[in-house]
N, C-alpha and C positions, 0 to 999 in steps of 0.2 A: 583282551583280544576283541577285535571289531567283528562286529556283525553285521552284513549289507540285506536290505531287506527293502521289498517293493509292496509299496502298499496303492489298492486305488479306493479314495473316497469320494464319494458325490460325483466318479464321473474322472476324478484326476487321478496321474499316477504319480505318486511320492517313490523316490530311492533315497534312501537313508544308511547311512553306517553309524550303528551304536555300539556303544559298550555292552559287552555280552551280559555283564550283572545287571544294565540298566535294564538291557529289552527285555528279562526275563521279570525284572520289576514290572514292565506296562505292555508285556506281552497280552492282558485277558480286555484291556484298554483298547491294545489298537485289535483287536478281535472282534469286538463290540463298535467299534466308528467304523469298520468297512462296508457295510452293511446294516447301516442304523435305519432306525424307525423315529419319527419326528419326538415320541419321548424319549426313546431312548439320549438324543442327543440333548434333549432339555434335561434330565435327569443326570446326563454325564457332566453337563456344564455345570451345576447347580453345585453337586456332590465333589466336583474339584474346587469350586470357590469357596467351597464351605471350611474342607480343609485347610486351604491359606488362610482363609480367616480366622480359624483355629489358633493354628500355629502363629499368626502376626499377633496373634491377641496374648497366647501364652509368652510370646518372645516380649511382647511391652511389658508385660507383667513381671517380668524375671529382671528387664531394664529400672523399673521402678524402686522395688527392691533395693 
């Protein structure tokens, strides 16, 4: 099931239709960007790159193998 949701950050307004599992996944995410503070957004960038790097690093690993 879709979920339609309006978000404004920095001033813009986003409307989105997600998947209801998904937004409940990144529901405390987009929480935290509507209303950020200049660390907050460095700290939210950092902490999502870090996980893909994670994951890209675990997935090469498994490739190797």
């Amino acid at each position: 099931m879709k979920k339609n949701i309006t978000l404004y950050i920095m001033g813009e307004k986003f409307d989105m239709s997600l998947e209801e599992e998904f937004f409940e996944y990144i529901k405390e995410d987009l929480k935290k960007i509507q209303n950020p503070t200049p660390k907050d957004l460095l700290f939210f960038v950092l902490e999502k790159n870090k996980k893909e790097y994670e994951l890209l690093e675990k997935l090469e690993k498994t490739g190797e193998k």
